[in-house]
N, C-alpha and C positions, 0 to 999 in steps of 0.2 A: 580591205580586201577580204571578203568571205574565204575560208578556207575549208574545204573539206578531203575526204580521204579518197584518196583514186580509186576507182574501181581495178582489181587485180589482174581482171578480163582484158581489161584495154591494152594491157602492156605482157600478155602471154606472146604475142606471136606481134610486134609493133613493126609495121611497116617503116619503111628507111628507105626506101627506092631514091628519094632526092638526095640526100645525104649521099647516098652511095655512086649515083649521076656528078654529083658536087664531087665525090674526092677523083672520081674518074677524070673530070674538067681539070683539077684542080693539078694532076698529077703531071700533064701535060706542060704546064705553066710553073709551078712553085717547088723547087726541090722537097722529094718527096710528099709533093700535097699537101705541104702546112707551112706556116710562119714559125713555126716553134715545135721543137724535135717531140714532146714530151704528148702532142695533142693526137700525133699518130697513132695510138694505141698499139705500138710494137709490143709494149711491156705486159699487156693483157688480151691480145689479142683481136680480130675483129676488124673492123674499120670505123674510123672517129664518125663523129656525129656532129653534124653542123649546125649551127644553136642561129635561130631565127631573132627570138626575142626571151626576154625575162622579167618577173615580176614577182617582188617581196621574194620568197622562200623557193620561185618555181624558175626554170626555164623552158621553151619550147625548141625543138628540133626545128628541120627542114619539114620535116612530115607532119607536122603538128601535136607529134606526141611530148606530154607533159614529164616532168622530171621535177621531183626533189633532188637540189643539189647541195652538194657542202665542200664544194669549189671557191662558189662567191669572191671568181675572177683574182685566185690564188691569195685571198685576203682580204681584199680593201670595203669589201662591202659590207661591211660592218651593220648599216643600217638595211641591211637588204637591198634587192634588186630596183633602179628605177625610181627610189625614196619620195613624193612629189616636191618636198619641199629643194631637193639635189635636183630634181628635172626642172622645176621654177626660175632657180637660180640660170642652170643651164641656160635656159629660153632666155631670160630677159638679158645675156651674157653676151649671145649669139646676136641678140638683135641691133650690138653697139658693134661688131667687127670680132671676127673670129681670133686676129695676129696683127701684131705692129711691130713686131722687133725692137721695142720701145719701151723702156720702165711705165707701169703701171700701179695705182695706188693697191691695185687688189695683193700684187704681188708684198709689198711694205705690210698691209694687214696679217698675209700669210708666214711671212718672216716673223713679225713678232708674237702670234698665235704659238708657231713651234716652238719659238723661244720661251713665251710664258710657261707651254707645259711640258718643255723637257728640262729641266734646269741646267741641266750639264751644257746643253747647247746655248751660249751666248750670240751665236752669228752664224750664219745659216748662206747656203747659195744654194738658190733651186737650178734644179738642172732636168733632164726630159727622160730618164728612166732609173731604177736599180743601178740595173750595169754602169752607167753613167757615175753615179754616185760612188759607189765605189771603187771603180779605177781611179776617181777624181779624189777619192779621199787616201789612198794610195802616193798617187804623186803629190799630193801635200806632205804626208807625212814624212817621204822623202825630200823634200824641199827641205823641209823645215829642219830635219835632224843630220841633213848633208849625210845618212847613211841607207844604200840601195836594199837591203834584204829584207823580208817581210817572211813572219810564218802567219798560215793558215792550220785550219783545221780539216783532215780528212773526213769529209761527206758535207762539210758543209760548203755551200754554193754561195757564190759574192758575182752572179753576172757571167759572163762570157768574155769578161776581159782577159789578153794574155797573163797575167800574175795568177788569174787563179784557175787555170784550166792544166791542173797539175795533179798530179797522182800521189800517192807515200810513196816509197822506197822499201827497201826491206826491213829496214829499223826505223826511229824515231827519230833520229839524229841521221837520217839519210837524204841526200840533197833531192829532190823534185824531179822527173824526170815530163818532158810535155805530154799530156794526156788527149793532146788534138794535134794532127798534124797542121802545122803555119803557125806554130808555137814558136819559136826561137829557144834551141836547147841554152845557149846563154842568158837569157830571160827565165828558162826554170831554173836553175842553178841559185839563181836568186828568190826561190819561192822556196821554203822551207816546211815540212809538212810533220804534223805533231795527229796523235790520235784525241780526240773531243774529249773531256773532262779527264786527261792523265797531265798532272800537272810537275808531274816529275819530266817527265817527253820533253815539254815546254822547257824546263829551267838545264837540260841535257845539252838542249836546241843556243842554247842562250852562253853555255860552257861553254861552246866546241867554236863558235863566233861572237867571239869579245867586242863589243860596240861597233859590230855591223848590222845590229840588224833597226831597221827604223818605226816598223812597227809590225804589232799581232792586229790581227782580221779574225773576228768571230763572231759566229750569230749567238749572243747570248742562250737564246732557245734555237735550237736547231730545226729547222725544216724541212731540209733538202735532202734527208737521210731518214724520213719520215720523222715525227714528234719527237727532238731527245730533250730531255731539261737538264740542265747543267748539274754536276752533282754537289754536296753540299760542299763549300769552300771554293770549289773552281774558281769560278769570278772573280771572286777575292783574290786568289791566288795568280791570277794574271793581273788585276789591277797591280801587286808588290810588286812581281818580278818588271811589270814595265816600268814604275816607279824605283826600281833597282837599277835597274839596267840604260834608265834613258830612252826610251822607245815611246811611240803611240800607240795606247789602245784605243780599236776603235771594234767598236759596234753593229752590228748591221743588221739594224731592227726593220729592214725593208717586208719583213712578216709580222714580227712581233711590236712594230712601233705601233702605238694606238689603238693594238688591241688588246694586248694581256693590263693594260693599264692608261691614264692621261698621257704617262709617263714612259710607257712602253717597256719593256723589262729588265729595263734598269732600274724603275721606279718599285718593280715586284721585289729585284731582290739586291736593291739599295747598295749598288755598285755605280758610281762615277765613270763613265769613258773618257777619253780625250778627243775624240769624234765619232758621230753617230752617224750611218745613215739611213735613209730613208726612202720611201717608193709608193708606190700609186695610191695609196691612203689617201697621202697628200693633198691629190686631184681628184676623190671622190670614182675613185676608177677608172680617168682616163689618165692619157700617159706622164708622168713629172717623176719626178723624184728630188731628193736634196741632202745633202752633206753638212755638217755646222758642230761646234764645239767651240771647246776656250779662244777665245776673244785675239790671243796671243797669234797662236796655232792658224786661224782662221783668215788674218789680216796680211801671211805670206802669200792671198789666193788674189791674181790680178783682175783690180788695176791697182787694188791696196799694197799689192809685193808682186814680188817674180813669178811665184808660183802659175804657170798658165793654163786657162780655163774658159771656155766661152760656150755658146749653145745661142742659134738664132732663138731659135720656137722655146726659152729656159723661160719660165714667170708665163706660158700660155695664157690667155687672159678668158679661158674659159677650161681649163683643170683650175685655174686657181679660183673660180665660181664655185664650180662643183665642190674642190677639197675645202674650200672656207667654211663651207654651209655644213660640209660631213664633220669638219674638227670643231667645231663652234655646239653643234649639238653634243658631240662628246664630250667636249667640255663642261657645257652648261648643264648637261644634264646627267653627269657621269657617277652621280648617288644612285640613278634608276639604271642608265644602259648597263656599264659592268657587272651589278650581282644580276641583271637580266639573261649577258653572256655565259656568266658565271652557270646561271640556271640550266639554257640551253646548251652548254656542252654535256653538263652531267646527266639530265635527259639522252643524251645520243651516246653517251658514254654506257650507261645501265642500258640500252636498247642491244647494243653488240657483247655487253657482258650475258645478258640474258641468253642470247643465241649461241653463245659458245660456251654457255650451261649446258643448254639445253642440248646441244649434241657430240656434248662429253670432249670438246676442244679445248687441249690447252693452248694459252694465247698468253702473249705479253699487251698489255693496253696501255700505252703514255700519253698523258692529256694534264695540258694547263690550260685555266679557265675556257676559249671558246676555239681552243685549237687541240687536235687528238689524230694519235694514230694506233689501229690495230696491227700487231703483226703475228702473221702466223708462228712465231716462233715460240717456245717452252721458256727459254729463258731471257732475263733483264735485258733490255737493249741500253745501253749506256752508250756506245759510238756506232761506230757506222761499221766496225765489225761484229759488233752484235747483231746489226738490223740486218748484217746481211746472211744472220742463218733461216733466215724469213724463207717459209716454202714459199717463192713467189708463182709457182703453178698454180695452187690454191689459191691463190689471191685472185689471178685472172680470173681463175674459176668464178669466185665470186663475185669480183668487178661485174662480169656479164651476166650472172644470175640476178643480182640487184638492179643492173640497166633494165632486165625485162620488168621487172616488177615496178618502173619508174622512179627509181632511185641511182640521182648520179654523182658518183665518187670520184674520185683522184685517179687517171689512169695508170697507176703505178704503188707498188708497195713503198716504195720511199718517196715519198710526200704527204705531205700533213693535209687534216682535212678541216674545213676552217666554217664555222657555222654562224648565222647574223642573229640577230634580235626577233627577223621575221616568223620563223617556224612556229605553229600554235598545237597547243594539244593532240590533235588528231593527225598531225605529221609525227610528234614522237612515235603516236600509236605505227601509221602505218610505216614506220620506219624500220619498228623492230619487227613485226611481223617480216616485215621482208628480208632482214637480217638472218630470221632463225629459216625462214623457208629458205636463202641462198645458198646458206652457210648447210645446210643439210642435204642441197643438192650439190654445190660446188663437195661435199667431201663423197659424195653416193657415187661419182664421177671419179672419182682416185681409186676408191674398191673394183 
């Protein structure tokens, strides 16, 4: 696909009348005019934009205005939008039956694909989202250890299952209180909440409830609280304590599986889990996801043990076209794509360091290989109470200065922004340009 740099003219004043007819229709019909709370652009202001189509590094609106994005459908698109050889697959996928509620060989290929390249994972159950996966990997862990308490970590997100739509408390060792109503306050009671890389929090959490708790839930790399990397020892440091303790660690690399690595980031920074999961990678970016670990662990999940678990639409026989083809190229070719990622985050990475040079903004910038986030704030972000000294005014500011210039970001300061292989030369260029032009009006706009 030719790439070349947008003209700046076309996206001063972009037309949105559909989009804006669409969220009108839309409001009518869909709690708050969206499928997913995050797409409303409450946190930046405006009204969302209704995405037609996409291709390689772009997508297009309702209006037919063009956009670089570094969304790429919150991860999975690794190879870019539309790939043809992930659209080929698709087609010839489609053409034998969309669903049978019936084991398929594609599914057995998919299963042992995961297996070959996450080692930790010896047995796998695909299942049809994220959330899925992780509640499912939940009540395994409580099967398996006959103990109900699980700690999480504050800002990081596992799904919209009741276990983790919990909040901290006032200390470290403060039981969960529900952070949504239709929580059941005796289902938070059992969700314990520790701050992201304080591993003292964790081993507090671990005193205070002597062989109740069944397992820890964490995103190795943090996501959902914008970009945090784990700090040096963390990992390590909950892999002992669960090996101390009796517990399951599990992982939930439903962002960082398959991209920071074959191996996802456990394989970066060579920490073992005891279940992993996982999410639309998978499926090449439609909907699946899957849960799997030691072999032991795996075999309580029925019809092998008690553990219960089912999904008609679980093995899709067209996500698992598309994700075979997406993990099969990662694999096979994972000498060229990764330092390719590697390449393209630190391009997008120098592009918004340049602009907050250049207009005298201090910022914190966290980024591993093809995943990053800027925050407005002076100092380190380490947990999700650092991210949130983020001016997030500013940030809209610039959310919508960049939307003109056809640049589309994450609607929200806490979320990571996720970049594919597609982007060539003349998108880093017009990236930063557009960076230092936002970023100079978004702060002209605070004075």
């Amino acid at each position: 696909m030719e790439v070349t740099t947008p003209n700046p003219a076309l996206f001063a004043h972009p037309q949105r009348e559909n989009s804006r007819r669409l969220f009108a229709q839309a409001q009518q019909y869909i709690p708050g005019g969206v499928n997913s709370p995050v797409r409303a652009f409450r946190a930046v202001g405006g009204q969302p934009l209704f995405i037609q189509r996409a291709e390689g590094a772009y997508i297009w609106d309702a209006d037919g205005n063009r956009y670089l994005e570094l969304i790429n459908s919150w991860g999975p698109m690794v190879l870019g939008h539309t790939h043809p050889a992930v659209v080929q697959a698709l087609a010839k996928a489609a053409a034998d039956g969309f669903s049978f509620g019936a084991p398929t060989a594609r599914e057995v290929e998919m299963a042992e694909l995961i297996c070959t390249m996450v080692p930790s994972i010896e047995k796998v159950r695909l299942v049809n989202s994220g959330t899925e996966a992780t509640m499912s990997a939940v009540r395994l862990a409580r099967g398996f250890t006959g103990r109900s308490k699980i700690i999480k970590f504050d800002g990081c997100y596992h799904g919209h299952g009741d276990s983790f739509l919990i909040a901290a408390g006032s200390g470290a060792a403060t039981f969960g209180v529900p952070d949504s109503p239709g929580v059941p306050e005796g289902l938070a009671r059992e969700t314990l909440v520790a701050p992201f890389n304080n591993l003292a929090a964790v081993e507090a959490l671990f005193d205070a409830n002597p062989g109740q708790i069944a397992a820890l839930i964490v995103e190795p790399v943090a996501g959902n609280m914008g970009l945090v990397t784990p700090a040096e020892g963390f990992l390590e440091g909950l892999r002992t304590l669960a090996d101390k303790h009796g517990s399951i660690l599990i992982f939930d690399e439903v962002m960082s599986g398959f991209r920071l690595a074959p191996g996802g980031a456990q394989e970066v920074y060579g920490v073992r889990p005891d279940l992993t999961t996982l999410g639309k990678i998978i499926g090449g970016g439609l909907p699946v996801g899957a849960y799997g670990g030691r072999k032991e662990i795996m075999d309580f999940v029925s019809p092998a043990g008690p553990v219960y678990q089912a999904g008609t639409l679980s093995g899709n026989p067209l996500a698992m076209a598309a994700g075979l083809t997406t993990l099969t190229m990662l694999h096979e070719r994972r000498q060229s794509i990764y330092p390719e990622l590697e390449r393209q985050g630190a391009a997008f990475e120098a592009g918004l360091r340049q602009a907050c040079q250049a207009a005298g903004k201090r910022y914190t910038l966290n980024r591993i290989g093809s995943m990053f986030t800027l925050f407005f704030t002076e100092q380190p972000v380490t947990d999700f109470a650092s991210a949130k000294t983020s001016d997030t005014a500013l940030f809209g500011r610039f959310f919508q200065a960049m939307l003109r210039r056809g640049v589309y970001l994450a609607p929200s300061q806490y979320e990571a922004l996720f970049c594919s292989i597609a982007p060539a030369g003349a998108d880093h260029a017009h990236f930063a340009q557009a960076a230092a032009e936002s970023l100079a009006e978004a702060l002209a706009q605070q004075s």
